[in-house]
C-alpha positions in Angstrom: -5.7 91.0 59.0 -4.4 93.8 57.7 -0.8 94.6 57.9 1.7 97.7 57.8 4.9 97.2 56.7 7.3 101.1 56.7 10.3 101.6 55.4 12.8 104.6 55.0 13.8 105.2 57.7 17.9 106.3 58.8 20.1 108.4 60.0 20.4 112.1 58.8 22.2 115.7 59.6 20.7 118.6 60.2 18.7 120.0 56.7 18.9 116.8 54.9 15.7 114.6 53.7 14.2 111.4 54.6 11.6 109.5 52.7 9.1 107.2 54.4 7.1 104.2 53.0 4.1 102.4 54.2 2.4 99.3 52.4 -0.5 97.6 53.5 -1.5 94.5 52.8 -4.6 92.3 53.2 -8.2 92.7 51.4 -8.7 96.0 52.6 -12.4 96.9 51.2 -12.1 100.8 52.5 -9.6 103.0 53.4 -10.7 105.8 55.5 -7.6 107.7 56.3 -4.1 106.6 56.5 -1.2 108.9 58.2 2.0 108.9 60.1 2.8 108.9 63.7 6.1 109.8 65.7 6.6 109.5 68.9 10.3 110.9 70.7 12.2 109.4 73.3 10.0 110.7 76.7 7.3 111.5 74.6 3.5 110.7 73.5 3.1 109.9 70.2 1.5 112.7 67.7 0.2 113.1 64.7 2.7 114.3 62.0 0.4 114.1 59.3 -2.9 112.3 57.7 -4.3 112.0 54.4 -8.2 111.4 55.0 -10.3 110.0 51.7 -12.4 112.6 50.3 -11.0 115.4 52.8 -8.0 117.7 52.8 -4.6 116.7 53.8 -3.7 117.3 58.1 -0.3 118.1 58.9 1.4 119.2 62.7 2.2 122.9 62.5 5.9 121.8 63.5 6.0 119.9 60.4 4.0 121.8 58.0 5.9 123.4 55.1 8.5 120.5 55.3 7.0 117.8 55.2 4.5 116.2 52.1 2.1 112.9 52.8 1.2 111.3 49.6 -1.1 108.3 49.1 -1.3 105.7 46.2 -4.7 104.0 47.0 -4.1 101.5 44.6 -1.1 100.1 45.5 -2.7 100.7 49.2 1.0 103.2 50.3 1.3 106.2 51.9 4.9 108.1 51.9 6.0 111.0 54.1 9.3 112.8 51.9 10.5 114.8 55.4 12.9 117.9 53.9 14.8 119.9 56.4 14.7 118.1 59.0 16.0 119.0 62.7 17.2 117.0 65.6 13.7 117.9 67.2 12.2 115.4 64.3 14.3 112.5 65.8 11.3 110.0 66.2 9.9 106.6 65.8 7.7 107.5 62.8 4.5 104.7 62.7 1.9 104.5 59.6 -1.6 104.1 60.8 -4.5 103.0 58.2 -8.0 103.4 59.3 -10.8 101.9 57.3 -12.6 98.3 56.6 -11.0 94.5 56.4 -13.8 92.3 55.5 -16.6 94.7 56.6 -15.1 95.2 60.2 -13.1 98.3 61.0 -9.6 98.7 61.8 -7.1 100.8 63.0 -3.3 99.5 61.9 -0.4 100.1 62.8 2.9 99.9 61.7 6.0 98.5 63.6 7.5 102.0 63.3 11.0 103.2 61.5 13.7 105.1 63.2 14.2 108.7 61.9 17.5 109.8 63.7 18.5 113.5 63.0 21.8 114.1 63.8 25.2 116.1 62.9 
């Protein structure tokens, strides 16, 4: 099994910064992509941004510019640092992994952080 496990998440005013975490854990044998999630209250959850192996980084056009997805495959993390953030970023943020556990694919997720943006 694999398992996602975030961190970072709080409460924030207007302009300020937020750093997510994500570990995973379990004998991963590939990672394919991993990325974070949001989803707002009354709202589906998107993609905020996704760091694919071998291909070139995604990020949401609301978020682009602001926000920077880094991975450390091998301590098997993924971070979002979030700078200027708005009240429009108030989320759940989820990491999602995507790859191989024991030569069957997965697609993880995490149990989600708060991100509350908020004067």
């Amino acid at each position: 099994q694999v398992q996602l496990v975030e961190s970072g998440g709080g409460l924030v005013q207007p302009g300020g910064s937020l750093e997510l975490s994500c570990a995973a854990s379990g004998r991963i044998s590939r990672i394919d992509s991993m990325g974070w999630y949001r989803q707002a209250p009354g709202k589906q959850r998107e993609l905020v941004a996704v760091s694919p192996s071998g291909g070139s980084t995604n990020y949401a056009s609301s978020v682009k510019g602001r926000f920077t997805i880094s991975r450390d495959d091998a301590k098997s993390t993924v971070a979002l640092q979030m700078n200027s953030l708005q009240p429009e970023d108030t989320a759940i943020y989820y990491c999602n992994l995507k790859g191989y556990y024991m030569g069957t694919g997965v697609d993880s997720w995490g149990q989600g952080t708060q991100g509350t943006v908020s004067s």
